[in-house]
N, C-alpha and C positions, 0 to 999 in steps of 0.2 A: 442423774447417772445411775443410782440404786437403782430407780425404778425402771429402765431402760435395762440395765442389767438381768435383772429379775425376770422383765418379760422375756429375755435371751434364754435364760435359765428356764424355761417352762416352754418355750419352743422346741428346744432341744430335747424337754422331755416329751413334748409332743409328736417329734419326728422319731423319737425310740417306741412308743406305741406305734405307731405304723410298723415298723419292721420289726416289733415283734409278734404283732398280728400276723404280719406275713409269713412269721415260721411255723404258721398254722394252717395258714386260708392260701392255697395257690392259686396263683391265674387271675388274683380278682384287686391288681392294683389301686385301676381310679375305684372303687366301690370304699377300698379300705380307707385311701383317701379321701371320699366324699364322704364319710361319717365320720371320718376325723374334724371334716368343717364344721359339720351339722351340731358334734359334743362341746365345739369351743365357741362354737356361734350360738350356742344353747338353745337349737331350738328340736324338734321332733320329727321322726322318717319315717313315710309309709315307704313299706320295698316292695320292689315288681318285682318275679321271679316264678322260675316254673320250679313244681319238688323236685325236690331233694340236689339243690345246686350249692346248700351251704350255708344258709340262712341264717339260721339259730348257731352254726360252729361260728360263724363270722361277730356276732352277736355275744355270746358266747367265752371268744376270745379279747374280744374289746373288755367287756365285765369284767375278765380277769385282768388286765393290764392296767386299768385305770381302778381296780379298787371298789366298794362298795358292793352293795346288798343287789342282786339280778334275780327277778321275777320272770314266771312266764306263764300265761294263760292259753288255751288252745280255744278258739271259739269252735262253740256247737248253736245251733238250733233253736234248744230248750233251755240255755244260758239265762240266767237273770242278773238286773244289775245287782242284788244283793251277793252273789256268785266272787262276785270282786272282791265284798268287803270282809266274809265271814266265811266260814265253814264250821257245818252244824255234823254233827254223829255221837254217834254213842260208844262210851268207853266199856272197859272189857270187863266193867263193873255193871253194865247194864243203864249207867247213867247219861244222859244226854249230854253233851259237852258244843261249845260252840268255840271256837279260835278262829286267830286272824286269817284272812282271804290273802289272794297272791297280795292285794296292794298294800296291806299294813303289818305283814309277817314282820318287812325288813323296819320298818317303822323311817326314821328322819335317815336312815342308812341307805334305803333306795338309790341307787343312780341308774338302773338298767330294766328297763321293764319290757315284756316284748309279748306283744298280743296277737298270737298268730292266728290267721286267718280268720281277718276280723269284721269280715263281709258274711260270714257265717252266724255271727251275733244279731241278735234284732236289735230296731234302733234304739230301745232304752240304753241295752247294755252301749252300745255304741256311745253314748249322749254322756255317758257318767265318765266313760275316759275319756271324753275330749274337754269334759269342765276339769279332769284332775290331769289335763295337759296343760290346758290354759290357763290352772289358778295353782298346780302343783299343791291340791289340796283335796280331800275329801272329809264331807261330815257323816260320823258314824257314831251308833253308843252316846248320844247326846254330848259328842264332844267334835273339835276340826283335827284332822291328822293331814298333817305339813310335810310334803316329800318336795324340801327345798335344791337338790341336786338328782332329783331323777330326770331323763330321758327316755324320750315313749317311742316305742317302735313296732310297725306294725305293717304286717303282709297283709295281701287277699289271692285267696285262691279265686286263678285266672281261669283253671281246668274247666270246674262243675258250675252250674249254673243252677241247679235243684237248689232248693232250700237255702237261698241266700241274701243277701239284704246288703246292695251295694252301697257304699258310702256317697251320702247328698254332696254336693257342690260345696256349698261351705264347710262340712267336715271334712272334704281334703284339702280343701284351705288352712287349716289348722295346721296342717303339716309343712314343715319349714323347707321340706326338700321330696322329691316322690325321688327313689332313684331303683333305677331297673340292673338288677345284678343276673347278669348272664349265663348259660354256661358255658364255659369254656374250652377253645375252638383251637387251640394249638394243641400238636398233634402230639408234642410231648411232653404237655401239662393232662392231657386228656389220658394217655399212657401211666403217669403219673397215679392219678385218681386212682383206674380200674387197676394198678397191677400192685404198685407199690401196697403193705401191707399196714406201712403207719396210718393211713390215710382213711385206714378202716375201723379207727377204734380212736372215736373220739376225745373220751376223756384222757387217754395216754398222749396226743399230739396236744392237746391243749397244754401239757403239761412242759412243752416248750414255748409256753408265752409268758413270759418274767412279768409278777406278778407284782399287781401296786405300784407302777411306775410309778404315778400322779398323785398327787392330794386331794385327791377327791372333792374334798370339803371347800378348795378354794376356786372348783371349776369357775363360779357365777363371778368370783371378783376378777380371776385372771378377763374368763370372757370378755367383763366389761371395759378392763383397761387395754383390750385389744381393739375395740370399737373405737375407746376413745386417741387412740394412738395412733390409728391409719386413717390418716386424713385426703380427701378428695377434692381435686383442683375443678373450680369454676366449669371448665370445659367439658369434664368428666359427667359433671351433675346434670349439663345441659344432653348429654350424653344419656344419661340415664333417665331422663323425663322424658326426651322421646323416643325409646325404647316403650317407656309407659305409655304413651298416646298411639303407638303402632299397635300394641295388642289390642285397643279398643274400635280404630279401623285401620287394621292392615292394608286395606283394600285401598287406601289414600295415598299410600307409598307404593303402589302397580304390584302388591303382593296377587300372586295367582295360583290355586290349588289346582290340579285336572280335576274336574267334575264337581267343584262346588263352586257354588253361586256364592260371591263373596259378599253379597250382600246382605246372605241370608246365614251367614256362618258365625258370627257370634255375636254371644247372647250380654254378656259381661267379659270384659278385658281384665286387666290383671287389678287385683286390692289394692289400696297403700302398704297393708299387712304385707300383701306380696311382694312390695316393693323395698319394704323395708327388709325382706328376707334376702331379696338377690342382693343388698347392698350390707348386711351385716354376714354374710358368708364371704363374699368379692373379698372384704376387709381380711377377713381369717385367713383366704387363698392367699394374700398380699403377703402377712404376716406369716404364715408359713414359708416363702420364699423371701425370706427375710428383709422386706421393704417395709417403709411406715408411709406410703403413699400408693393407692388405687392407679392401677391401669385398665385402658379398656379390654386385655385381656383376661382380666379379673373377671372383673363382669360377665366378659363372651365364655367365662367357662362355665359359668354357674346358670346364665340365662335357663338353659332345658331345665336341669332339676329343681330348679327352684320357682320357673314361672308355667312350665308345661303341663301341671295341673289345674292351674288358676285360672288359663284362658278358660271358658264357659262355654261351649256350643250350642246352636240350637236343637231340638231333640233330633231331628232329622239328619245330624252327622256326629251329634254323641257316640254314637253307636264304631263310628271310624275315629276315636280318638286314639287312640297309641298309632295310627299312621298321619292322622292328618296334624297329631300337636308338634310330631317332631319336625316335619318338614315346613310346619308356618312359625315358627323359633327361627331357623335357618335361615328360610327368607326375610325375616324380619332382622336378624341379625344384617344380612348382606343389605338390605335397603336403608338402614338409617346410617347413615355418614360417620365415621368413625373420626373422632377428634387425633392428629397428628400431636 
């Protein structure tokens, strides 16, 4: 009962960061909510988005609510992976000085790191944060530096196409959820934005988001007794393996795109990694809505952001992925049999 309790206690402050995000970030619900999964599911988010819709204030305001050390890198060009770890100049004494780089300023305090526009990095730099996403480590100074409750989050500029270095197949794999934050389309949240004057001065509106809701420290253990607490009935799991055998051929369940040859449309289907992401979020969606059992709703809400990057196309309709992943999710949802 303690520990049942407890996880009540830590939901509840789960759902107070949400809504005090939102007396930050307007218009941008599910987004708030979809990185609320991704912090308690512990795993990491690349965001789609056009400038200046909010990104980093979103980002921003999460850091502040939940507590902990927030990093932020801006990818350029001529970035190196040493750029991460150190920072070299000279002090006002004429002497050369080196200090830590964004990732080890905060040192084991890190929870919030956010590497924007990170398609503008080359691939080294790219490679050094997706091993200290996947090991929540880096080695530097002949020693390992351990960022045991950080989360890595990171954009691409969708604009420009000069000078950039899109992220491989596998390193968006890495990422436990890709989620597209909008901008927003009601007409008096939009009124909002441009007129209202709070909305124009950042660090004052942030100043409405109650700070250190969370214990930062205990994110990895709650996560885990969240996994192990929403449990998924037989039906469910037969439910979600073929989900997985559909994204490897959709075209076996009468899935049909206009204008692709389904035969010729993907390359690799979704990972286990991947599968194990829609199904350790699903559980969080659960637990949020205060269940300790998966439904097929769970699932169907997590399927896009969590498997829509994973599917792999051939290079001859890569190029049509943000139209063609979300409408073959869709179908692929509506074709596999939903467990009553």
């Amino acid at each position: 009962m303690a520990f049942e309790e407890q996880l009540q206690d830590w939901r509840e402050s789960a759902l107070r960061v949400e809504l005090s995000v939102t007396a930050a970030v307007t218009g941008q619900h599910e987004i708030i909510r979809l990185i609320n999964v991704a912090l308690f599911a512990r795993g990491h988010v690349l965001l789609e988005g056009g400038v200046g819709v909010g990104k980093t204030t979103v980002l921003r305001a999460f850091s502040r609510a939940i507590g902990g050390g927030f990093g932020r890198v801006e990818g350029t060009i001529d970035m190196m992976p040493g750029d991460l770890i150190y920072h070299t100049y000279v002090d006002a004494e004429g002497r050369p000085r080196i200090d830590p780089g964004p990732l080890l300023r905060h040192g084991e305090n890190l929870t919030t790191f956010f590497f924007n526009e990170i398609n503008r990095a080359r691939p080294q730099v790219q490679s050094l944060l997706l091993r200290a996403m996947a090991e929540r480590s880096v080695s530097a100074f002949d020693r390992e530096y351990h960022f045991p409750h950080m989360t890595v989050f990171a954009d691409r500029n969708r604009v420009e196409k000069e000078e950039t270095f899109e992220l491989a197949s596998a390193a968006r794999d890495r990422f436990m959820l890709e989620l597209r934050m909008p901008t927003p389309s009601e007409p008096a949240i939009r009124r909002q934005l441009v007129f209202d004057p709070a909305f124009h001065d950042v660090d004052q509106l942030l100043e409405r988001v109650a700070p250190e809701i969370l214990d930062w420290q205990q994110l990895n253990q709650v996560g885990a007794a969240i996994q192990r607490s929403v449990k998924a009935s037989e039906a469910l799991e037969r439910y979600v393996l073929d989900l997985w055998d559909a994204t490897h051929a959709p075209q076996d369940l009468g899935v049909r795109l206009d204008g692709v040859d389904m035969e010729r449309l993907i390359l690799a289907g979704a990972s286990p990694r991947g599968m194990m992401a829609l199904t350790r979020t699903a559980r969080v969606v659960a637990w949020l809505d205060g269940r300790t059992y998966l439904t097929p709703d769970d699932i169907r809400t997590m399927a896009q952001p969590a498997l829509g990057h994973r599917i792999f196309f051939t290079p001859v309709y890569e190029l049509r992925r943000a139209q063609l992943a979300d409408e073959l999710i869709t179908q692929i949802l509506e074709k596999v049999p939903t467990p009553r």
